[in-house]
N, CA, C and O atoms as a Tinker XYZ file with bonds, in Angstrom:
   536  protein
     1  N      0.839000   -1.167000    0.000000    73     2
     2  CA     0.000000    0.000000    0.000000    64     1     3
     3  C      0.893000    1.242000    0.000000    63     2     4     5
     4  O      1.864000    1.263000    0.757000    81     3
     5  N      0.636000    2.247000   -0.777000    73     3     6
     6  CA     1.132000    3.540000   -0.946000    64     5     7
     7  C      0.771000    4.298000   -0.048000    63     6     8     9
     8  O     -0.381000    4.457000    0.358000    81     7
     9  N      2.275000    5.098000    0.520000    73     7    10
    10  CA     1.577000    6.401000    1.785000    64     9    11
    11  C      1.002000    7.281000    0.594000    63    10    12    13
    12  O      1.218000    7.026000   -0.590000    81    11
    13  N      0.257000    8.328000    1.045000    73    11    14
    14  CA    -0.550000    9.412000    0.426000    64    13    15
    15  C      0.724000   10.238000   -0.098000    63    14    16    17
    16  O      1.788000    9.843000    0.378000    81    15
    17  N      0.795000   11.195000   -0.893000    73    15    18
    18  CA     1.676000   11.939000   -0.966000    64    17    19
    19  C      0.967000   13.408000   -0.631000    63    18    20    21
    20  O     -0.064000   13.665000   -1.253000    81    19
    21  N      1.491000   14.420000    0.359000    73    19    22
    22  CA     1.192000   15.807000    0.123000    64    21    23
    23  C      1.246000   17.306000   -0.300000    63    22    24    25
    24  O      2.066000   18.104000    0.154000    81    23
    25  N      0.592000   17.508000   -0.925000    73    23    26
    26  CA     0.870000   18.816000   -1.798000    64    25    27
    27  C      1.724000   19.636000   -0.862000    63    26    28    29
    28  O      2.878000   20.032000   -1.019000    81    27
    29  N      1.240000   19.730000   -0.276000    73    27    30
    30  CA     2.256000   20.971000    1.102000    64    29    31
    31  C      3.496000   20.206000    1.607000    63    30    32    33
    32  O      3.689000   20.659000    2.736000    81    31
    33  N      4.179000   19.529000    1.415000    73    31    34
    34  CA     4.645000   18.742000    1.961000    64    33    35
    35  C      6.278000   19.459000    1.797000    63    34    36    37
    36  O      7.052000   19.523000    2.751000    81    35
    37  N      6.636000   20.010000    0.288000    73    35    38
    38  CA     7.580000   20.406000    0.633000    64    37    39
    39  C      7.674000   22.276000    1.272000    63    38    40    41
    40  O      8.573000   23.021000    1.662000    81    39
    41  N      6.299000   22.365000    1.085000    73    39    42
    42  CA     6.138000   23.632000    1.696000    64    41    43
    43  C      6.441000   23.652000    3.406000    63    42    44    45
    44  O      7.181000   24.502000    3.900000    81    43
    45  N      5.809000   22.670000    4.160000    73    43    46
    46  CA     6.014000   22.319000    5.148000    64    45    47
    47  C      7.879000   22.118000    5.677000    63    46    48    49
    48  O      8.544000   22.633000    6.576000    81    47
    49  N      8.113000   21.361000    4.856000    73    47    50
    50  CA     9.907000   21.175000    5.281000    64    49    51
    51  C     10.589000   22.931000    4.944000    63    50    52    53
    52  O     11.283000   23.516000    5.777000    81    51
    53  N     10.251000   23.470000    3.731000    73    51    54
    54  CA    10.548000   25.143000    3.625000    64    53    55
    55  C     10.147000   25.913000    5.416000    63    54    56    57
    56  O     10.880000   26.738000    5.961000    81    55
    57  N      8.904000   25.389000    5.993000    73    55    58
    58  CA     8.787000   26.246000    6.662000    64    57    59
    59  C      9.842000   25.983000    8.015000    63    58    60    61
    60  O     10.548000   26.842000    8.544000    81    59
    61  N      9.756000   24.889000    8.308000    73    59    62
    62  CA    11.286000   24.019000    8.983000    64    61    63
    63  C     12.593000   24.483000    8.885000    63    62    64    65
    64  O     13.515000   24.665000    9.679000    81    63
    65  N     12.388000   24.648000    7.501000    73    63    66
    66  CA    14.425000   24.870000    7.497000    64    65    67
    67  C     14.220000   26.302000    7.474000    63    66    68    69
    68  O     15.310000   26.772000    7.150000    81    67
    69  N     13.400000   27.230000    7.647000    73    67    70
    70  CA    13.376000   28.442000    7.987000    64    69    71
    71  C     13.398000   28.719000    9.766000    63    70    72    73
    72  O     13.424000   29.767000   10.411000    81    71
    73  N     13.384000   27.904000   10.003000    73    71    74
    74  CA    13.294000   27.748000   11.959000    64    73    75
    75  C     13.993000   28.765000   12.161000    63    74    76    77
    76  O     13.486000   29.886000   12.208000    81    75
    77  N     15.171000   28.564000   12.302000    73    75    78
    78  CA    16.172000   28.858000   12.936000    64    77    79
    79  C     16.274000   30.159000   12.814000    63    78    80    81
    80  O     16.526000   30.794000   13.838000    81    79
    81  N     16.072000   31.007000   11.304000    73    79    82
    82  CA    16.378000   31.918000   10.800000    64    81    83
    83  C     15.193000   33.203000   11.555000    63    82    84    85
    84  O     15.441000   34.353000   11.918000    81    83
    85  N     13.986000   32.485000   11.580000    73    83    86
    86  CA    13.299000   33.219000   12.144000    64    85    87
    87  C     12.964000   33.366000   13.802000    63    86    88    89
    88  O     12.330000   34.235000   14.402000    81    87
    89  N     13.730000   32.027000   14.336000    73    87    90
    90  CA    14.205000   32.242000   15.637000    64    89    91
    91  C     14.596000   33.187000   16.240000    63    90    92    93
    92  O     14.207000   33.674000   17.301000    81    91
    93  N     15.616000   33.550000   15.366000    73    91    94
    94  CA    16.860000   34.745000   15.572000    64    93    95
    95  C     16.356000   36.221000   15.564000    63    94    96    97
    96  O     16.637000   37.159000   16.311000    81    95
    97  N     15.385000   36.120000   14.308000    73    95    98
    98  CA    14.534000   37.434000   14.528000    64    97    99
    99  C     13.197000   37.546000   15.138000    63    98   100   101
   100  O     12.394000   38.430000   14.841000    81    99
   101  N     12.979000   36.551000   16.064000    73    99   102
   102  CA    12.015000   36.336000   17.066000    64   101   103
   103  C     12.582000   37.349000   18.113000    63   102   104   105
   104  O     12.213000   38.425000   18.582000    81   103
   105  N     14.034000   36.206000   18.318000    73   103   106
   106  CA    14.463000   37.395000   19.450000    64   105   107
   107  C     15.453000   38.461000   18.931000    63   106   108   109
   108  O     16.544000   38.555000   19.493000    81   107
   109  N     15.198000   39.131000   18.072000    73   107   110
   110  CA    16.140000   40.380000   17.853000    64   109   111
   111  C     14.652000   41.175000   17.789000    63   110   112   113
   112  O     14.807000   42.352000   17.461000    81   111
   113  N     13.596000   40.893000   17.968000    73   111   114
   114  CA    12.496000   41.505000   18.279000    64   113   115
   115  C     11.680000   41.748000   19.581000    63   114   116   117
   116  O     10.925000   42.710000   19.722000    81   115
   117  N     11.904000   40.767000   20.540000    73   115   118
   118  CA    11.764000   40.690000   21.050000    64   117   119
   119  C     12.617000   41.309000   22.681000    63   118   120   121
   120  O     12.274000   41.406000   23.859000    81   119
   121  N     14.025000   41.652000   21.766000    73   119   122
   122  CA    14.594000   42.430000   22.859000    64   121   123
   123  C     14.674000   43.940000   22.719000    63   122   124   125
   124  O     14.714000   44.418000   21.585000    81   123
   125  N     14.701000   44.740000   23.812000    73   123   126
   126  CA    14.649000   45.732000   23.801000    64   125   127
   127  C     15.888000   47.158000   23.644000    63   126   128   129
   128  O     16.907000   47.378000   24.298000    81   127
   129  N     15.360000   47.804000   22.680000    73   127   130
   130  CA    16.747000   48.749000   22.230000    64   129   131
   131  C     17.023000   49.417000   23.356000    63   130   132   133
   132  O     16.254000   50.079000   24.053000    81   131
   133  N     18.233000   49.193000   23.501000    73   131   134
   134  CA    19.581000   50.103000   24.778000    64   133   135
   135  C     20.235000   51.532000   24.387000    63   134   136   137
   136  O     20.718000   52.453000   25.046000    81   135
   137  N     20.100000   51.375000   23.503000    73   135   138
   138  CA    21.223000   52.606000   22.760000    64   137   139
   139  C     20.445000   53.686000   23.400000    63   138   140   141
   140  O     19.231000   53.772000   23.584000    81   139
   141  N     21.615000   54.663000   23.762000    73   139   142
   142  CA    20.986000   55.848000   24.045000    64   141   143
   143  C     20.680000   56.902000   23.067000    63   142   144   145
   144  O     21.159000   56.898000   21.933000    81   143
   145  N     20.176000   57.473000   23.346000    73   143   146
   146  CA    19.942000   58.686000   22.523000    64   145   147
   147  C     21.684000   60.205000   22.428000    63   146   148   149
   148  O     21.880000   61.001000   23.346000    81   147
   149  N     22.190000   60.170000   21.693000    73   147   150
   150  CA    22.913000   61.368000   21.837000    64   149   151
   151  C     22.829000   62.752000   20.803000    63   150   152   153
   152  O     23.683000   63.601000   20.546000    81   151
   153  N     21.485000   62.594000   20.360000    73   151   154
   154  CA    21.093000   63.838000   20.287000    64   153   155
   155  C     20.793000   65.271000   20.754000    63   154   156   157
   156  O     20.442000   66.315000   20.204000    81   155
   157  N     21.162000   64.762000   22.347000    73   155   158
   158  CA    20.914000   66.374000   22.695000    64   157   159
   159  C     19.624000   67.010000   22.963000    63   158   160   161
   160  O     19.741000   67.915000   23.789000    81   159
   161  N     18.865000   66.898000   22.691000    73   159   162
   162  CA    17.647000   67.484000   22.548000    64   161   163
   163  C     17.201000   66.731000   23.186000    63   162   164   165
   164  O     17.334000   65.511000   23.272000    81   163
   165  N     16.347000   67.794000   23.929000    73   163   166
   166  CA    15.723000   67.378000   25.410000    64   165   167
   167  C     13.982000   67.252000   24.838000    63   166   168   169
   168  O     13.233000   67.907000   24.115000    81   167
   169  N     13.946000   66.562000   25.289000    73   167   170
   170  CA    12.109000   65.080000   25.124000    64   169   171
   171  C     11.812000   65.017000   23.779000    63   170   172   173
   172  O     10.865000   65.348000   23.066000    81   171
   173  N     13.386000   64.260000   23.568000    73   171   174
   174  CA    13.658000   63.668000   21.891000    64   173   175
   175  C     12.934000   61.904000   21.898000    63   174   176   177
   176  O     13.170000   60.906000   22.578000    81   175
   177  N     11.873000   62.247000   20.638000    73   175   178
   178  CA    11.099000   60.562000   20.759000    64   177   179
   179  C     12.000000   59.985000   20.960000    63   178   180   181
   180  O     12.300000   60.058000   22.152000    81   179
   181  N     12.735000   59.324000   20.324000    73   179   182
   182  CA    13.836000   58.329000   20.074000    64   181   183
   183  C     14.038000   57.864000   21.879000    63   182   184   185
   184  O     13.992000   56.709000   22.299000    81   183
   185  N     14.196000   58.743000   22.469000    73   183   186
   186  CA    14.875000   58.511000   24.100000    64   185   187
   187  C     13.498000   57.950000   24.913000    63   186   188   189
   188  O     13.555000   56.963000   25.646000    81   187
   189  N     12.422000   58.612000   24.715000    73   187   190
   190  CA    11.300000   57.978000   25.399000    64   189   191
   191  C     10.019000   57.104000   25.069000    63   190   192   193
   192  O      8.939000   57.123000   25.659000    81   191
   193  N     10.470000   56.193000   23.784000    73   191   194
   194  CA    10.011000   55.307000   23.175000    64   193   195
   195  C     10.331000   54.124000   22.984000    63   194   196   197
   196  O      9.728000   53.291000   22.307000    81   195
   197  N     11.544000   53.970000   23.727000    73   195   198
   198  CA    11.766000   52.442000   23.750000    64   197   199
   199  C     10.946000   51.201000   23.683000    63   198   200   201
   200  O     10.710000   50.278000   22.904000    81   199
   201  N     10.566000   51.698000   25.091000    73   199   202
   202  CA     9.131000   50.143000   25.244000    64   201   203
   203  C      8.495000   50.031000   24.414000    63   202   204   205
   204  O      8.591000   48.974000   23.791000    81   203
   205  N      7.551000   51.011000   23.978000    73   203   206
   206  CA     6.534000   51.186000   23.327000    64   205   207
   207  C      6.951000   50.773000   21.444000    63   206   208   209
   208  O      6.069000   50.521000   20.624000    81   207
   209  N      8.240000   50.795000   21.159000    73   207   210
   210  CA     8.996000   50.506000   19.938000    64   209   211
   211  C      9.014000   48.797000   19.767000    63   210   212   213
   212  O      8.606000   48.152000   18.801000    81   211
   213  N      9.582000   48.325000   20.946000    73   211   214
   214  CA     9.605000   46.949000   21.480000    64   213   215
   215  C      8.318000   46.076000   21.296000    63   214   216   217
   216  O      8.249000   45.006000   20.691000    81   215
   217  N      7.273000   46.771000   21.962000    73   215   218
   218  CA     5.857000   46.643000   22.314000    64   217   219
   219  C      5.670000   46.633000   20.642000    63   218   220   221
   220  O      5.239000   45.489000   20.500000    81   219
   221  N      5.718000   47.089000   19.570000    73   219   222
   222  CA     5.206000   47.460000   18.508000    64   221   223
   223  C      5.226000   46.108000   17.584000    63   222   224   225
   224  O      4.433000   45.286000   17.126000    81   223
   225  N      7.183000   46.503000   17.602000    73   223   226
   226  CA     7.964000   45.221000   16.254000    64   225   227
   227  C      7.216000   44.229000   16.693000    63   226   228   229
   228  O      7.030000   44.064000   17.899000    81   227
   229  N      6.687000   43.435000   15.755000    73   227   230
   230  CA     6.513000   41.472000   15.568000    64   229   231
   231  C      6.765000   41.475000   14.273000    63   230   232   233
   232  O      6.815000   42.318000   13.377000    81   231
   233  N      6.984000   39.783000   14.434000    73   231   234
   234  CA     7.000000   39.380000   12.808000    64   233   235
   235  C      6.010000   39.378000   11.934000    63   234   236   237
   236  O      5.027000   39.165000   12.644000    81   235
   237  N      5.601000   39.493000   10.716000    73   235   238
   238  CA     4.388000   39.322000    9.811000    64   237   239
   239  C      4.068000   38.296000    9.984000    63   238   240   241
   240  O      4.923000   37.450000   10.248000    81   239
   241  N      2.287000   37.845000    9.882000    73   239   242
   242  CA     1.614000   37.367000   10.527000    64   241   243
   243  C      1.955000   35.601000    9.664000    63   242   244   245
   244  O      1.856000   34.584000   10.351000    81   243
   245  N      2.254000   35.534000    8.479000    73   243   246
   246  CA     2.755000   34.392000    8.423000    64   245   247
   247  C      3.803000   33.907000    8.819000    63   246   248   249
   248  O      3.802000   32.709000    9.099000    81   247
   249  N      4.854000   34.580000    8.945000    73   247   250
   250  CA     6.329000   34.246000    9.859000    64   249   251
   251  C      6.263000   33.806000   10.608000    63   250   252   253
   252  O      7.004000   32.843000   10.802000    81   251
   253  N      5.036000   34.331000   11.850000    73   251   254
   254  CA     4.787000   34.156000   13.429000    64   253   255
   255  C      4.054000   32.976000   12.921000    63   254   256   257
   256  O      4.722000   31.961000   13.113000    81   255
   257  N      2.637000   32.682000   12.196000    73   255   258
   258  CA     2.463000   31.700000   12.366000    64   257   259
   259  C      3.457000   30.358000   11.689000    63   258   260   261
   260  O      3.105000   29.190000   11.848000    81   259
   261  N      4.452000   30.653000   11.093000    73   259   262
   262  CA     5.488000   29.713000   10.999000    64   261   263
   263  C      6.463000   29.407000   11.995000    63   262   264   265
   264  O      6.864000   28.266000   12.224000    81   263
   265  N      6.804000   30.341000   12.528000    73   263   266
   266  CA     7.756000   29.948000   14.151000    64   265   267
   267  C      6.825000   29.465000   14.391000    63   266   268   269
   268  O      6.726000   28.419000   13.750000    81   267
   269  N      5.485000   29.763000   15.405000    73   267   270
   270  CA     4.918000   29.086000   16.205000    64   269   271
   271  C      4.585000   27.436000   15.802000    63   270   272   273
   272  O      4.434000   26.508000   16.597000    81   271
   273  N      4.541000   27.407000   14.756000    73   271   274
   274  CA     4.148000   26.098000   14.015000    64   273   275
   275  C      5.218000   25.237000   14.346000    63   274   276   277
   276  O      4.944000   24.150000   14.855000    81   275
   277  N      6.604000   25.608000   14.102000    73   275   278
   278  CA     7.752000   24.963000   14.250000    64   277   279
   279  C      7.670000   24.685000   15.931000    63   278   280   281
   280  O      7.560000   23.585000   16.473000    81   279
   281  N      7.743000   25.812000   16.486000    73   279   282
   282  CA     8.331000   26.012000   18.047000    64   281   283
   283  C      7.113000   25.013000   19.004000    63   282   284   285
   284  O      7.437000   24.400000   20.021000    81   283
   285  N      5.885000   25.019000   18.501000    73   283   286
   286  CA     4.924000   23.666000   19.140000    64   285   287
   287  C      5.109000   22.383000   18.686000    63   286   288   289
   288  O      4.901000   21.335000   19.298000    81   287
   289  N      5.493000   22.534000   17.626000    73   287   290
   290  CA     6.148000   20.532000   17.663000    64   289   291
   291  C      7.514000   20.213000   18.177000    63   290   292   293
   292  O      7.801000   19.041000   18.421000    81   291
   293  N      8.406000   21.216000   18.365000    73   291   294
   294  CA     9.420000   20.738000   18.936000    64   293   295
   295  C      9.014000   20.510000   20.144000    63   294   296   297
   296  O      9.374000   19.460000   20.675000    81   295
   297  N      8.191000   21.411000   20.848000    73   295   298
   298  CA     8.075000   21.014000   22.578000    64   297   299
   299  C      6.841000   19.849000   22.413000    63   298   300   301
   300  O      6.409000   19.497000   23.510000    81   299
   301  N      6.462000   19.462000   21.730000    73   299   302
   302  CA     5.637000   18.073000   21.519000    64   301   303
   303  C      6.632000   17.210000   21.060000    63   302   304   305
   304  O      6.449000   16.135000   21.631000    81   303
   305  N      7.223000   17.170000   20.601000    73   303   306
   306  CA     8.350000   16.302000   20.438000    64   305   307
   307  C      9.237000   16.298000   21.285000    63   306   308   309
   308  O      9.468000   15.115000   21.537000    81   307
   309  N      9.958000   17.029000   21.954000    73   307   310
   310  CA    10.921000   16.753000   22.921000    64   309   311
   311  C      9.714000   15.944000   24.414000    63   310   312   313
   312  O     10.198000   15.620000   25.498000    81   311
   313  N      8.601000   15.823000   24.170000    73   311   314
   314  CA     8.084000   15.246000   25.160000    64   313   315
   315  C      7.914000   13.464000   25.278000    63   314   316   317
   316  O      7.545000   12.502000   25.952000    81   315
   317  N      8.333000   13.810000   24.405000    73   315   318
   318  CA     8.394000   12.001000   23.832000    64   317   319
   319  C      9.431000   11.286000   24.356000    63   318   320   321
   320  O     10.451000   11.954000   24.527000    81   319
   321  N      9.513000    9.666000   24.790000    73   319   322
   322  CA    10.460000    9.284000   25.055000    64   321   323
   323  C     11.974000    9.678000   24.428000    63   322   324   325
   324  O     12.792000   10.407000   24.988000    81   323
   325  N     12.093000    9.204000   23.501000    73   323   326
   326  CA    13.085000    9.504000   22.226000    64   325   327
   327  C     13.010000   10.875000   22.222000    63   326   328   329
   328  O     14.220000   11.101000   22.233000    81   327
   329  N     12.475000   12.001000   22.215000    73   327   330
   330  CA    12.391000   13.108000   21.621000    64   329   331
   331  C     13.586000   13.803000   21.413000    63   330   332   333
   332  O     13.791000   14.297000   20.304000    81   331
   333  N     14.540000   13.933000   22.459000    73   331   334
   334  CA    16.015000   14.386000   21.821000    64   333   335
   335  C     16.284000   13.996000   20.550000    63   334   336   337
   336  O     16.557000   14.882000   19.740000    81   335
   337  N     16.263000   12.456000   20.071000    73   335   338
   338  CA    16.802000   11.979000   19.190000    64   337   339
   339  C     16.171000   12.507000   18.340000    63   338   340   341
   340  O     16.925000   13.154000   17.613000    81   339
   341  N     14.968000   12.581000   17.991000    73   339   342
   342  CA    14.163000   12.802000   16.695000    64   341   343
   343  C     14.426000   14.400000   16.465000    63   342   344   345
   344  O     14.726000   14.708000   15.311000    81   343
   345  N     14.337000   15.597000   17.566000    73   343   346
   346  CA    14.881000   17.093000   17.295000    64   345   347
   347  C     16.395000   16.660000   17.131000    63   346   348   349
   348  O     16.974000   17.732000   16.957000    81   347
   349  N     17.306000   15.684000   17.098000    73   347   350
   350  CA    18.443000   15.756000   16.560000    64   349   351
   351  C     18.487000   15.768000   14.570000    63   350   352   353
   352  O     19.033000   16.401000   13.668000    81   351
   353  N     17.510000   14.607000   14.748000    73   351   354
   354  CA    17.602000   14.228000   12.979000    64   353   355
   355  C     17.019000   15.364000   12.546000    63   354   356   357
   356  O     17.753000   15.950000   11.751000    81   355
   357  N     15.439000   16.207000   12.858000    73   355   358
   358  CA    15.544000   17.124000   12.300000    64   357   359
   359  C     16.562000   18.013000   12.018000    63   358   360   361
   360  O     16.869000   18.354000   10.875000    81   359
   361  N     17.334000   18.569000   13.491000    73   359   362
   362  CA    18.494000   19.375000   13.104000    64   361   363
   363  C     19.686000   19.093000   12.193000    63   362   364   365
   364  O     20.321000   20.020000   11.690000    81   363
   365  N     20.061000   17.506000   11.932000    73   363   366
   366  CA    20.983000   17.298000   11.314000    64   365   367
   367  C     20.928000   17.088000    9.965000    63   366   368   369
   368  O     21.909000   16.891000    9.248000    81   367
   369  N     19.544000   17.138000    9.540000    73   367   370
   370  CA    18.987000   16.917000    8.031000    64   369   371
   371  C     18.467000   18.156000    7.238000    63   370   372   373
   372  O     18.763000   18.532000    6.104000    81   371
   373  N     17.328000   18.855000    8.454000    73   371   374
   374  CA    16.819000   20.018000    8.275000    64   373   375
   375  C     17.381000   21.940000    8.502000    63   374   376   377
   376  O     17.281000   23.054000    7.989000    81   375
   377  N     17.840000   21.366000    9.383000    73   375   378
   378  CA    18.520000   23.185000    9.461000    64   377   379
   379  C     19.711000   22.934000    9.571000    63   378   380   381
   380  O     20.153000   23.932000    9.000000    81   379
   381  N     20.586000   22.366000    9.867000    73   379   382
   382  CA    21.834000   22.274000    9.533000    64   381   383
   383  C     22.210000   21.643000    7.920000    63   382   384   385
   384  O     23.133000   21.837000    7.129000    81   383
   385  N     21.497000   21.154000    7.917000    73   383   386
   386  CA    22.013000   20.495000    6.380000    64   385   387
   387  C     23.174000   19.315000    5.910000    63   386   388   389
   388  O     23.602000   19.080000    4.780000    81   387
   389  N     23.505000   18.680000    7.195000    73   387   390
   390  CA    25.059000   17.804000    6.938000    64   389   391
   391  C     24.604000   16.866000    6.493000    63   390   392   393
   392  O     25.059000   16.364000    5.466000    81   391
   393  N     23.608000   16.387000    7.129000    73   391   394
   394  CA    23.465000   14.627000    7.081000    64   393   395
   395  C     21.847000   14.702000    6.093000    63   394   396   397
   396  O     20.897000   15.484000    6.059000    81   395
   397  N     22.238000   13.354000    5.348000    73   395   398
   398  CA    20.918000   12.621000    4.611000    64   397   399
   399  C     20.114000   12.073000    6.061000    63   398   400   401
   400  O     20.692000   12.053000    7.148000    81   399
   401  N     18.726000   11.650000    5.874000    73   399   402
   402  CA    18.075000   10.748000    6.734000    64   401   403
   403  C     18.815000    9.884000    6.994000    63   402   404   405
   404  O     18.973000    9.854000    8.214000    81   403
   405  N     19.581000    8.865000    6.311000    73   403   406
   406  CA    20.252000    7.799000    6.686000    64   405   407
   407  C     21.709000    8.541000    7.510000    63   406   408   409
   408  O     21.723000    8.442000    8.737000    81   407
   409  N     22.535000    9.044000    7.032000    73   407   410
   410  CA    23.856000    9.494000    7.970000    64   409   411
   411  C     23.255000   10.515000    9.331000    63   410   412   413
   412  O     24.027000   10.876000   10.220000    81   411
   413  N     22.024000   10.835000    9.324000    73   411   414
   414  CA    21.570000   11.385000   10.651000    64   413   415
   415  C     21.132000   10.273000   11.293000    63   414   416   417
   416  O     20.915000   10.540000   12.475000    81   415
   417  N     20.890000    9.043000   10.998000    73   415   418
   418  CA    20.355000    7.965000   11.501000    64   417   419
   419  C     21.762000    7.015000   12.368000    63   418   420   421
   420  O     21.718000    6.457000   13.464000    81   419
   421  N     22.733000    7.101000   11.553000    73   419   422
   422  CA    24.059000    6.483000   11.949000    64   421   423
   423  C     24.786000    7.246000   13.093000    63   422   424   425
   424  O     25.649000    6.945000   13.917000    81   423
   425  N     23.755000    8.857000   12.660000    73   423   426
   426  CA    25.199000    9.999000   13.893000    64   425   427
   427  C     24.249000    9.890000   15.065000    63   426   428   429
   428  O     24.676000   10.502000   16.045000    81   427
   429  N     22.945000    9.217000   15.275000    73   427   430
   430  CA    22.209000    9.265000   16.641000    64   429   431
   431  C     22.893000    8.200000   17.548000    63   430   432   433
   432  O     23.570000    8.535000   18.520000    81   431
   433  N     22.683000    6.880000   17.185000    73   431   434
   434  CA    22.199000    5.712000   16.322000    64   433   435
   435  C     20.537000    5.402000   16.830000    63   434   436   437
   436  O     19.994000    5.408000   17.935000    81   435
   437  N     20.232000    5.235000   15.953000    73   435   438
   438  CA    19.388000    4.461000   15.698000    64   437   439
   439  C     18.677000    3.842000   14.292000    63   438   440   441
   440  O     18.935000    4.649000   13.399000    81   439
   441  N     18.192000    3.158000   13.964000    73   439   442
   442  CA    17.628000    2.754000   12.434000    64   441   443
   443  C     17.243000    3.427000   11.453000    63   442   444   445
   444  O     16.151000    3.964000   11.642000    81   443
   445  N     17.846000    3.669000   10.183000    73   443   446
   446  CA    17.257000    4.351000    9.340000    64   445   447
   447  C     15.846000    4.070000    8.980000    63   446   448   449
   448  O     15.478000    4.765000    8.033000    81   447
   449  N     14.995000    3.308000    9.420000    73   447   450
   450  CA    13.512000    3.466000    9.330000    64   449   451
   451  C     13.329000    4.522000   10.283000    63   450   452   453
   452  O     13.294000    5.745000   10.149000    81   451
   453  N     13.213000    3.716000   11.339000    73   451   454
   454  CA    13.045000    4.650000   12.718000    64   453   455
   455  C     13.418000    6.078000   12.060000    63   454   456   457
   456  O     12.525000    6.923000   11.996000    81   455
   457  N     14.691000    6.370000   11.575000    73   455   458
   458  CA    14.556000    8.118000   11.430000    64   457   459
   459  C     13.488000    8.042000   10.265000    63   458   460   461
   460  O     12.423000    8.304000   10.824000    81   459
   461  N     13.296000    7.862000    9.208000    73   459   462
   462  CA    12.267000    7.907000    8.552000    64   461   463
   463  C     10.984000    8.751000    8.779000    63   462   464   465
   464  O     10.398000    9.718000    8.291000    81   463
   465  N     10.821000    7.461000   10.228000    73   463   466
   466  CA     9.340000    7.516000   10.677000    64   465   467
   467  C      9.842000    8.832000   11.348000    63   466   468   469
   468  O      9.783000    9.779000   10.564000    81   467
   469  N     10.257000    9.110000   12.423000    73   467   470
   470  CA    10.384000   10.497000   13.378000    64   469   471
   471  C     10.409000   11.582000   12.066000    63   470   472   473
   472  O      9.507000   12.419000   12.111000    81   471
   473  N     11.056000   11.642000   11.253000    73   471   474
   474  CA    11.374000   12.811000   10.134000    64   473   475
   475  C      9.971000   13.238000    9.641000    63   474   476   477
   476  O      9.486000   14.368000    9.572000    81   475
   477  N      9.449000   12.033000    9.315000    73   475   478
   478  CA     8.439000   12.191000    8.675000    64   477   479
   479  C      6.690000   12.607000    9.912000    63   478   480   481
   480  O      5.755000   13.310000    9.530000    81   479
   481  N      6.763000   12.029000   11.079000    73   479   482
   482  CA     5.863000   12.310000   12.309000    64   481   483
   483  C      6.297000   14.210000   12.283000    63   482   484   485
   484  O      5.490000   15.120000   12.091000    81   483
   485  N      7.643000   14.331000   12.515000    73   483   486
   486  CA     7.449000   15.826000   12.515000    64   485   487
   487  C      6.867000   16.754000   11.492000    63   486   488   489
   488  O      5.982000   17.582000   11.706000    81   487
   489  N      7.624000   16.456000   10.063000    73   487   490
   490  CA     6.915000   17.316000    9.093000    64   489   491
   491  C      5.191000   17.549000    9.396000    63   490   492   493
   492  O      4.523000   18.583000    9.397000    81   491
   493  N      4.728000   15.811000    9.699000    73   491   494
   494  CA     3.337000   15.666000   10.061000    64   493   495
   495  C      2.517000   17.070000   11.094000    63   494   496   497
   496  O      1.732000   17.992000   10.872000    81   495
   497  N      3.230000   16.550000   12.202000    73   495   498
   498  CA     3.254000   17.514000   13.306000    64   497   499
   499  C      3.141000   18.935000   12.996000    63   498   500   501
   500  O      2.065000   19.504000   13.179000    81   499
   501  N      4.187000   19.578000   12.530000    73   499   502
   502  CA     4.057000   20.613000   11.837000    64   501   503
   503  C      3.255000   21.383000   11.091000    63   502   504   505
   504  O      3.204000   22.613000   11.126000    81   503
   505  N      2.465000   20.470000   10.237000    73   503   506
   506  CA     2.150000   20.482000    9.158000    64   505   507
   507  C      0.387000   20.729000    9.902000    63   506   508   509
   508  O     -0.405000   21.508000    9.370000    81   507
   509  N      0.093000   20.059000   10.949000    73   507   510
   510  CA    -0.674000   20.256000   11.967000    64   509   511
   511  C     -1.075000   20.907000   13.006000    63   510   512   513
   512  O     -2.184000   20.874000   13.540000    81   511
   513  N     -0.111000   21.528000   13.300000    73   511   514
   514  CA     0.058000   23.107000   14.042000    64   513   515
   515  C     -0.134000   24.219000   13.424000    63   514   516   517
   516  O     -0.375000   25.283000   13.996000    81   515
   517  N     -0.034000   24.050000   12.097000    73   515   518
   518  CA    -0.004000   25.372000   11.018000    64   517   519
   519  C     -1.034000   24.922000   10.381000    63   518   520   521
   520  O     -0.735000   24.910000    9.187000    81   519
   521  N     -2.253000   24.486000   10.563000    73   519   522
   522  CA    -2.913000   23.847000   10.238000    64   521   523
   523  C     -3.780000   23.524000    8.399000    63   522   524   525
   524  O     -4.779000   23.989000    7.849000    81   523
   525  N     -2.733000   22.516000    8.004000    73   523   526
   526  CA    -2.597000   22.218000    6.936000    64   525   527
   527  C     -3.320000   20.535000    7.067000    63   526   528   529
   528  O     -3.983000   20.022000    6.165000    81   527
   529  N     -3.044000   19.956000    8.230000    73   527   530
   530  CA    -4.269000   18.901000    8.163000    64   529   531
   531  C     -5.254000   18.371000    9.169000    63   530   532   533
   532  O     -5.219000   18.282000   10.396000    81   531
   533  N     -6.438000   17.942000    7.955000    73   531   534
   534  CA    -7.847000   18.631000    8.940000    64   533   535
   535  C     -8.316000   17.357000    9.119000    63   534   536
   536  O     -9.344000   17.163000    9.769000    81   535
């Protein structure tokens, strides 16, 4: 019997190997500007707008719902027995890029089915948080 194949499917792994990238500007948004003001000028916006600047920035509304998509299956996955292992193969296939399914399977160890199946449960996962299946 044939698995299904899905249209989104490599859209789903795109939104994955974007993790990381939008991680980074999760939190370069999320932290708050220090720099002082040395303009001189006394009740210059710039100096008394910080928070409220902070408070403002987010990511566009598909970005966010792509981190979040990513960032809830990892903590559903790291809840799993195995779960280290399986956020390893993602990382070593998906955002890092070194290893095939099979040489991420050899650098855990465990069975290249077994990674298969976890590789493929996450895209799932994912793919389910961002809700692509109903």
């Amino acid at each position: 019997m044939s698995k299904p194949r899905y249209i989104w499917w490599p859209y789903v792994k795109g939104i994955i190997r974007r993790y990381p990238e939008l991680s980074i500007k999760f939190k370069d948004i999320q932290s708050q500007l220090i720099t002082s003001s040395y303009s001189g000028i006394r009740g210059s916006p710039q100096a008394s707008r910080k928070t409220e600047s902070a408070a403002i920035r987010e990511l566009p509304t598909v970005e966010q719902r792509e981190y979040e998509a990513v960032r809830k299956a990892i903590e559903a996955t790291e809840l799993y027995k195995n779960g280290l292992d399986r956020i390893k193969i993602v990382r070593l296939v998906l955002w890092d890029r070194t290893h095939t399914i099979a040489g991420a399977a050899i650098a855990i160890p465990c069975s290249i089915d077994s990674a298969k199946i976890w590789h493929g449960e996450f895209i799932r996962l994912v793919a389910s948080f961002y809700g692509l299946m109903d």
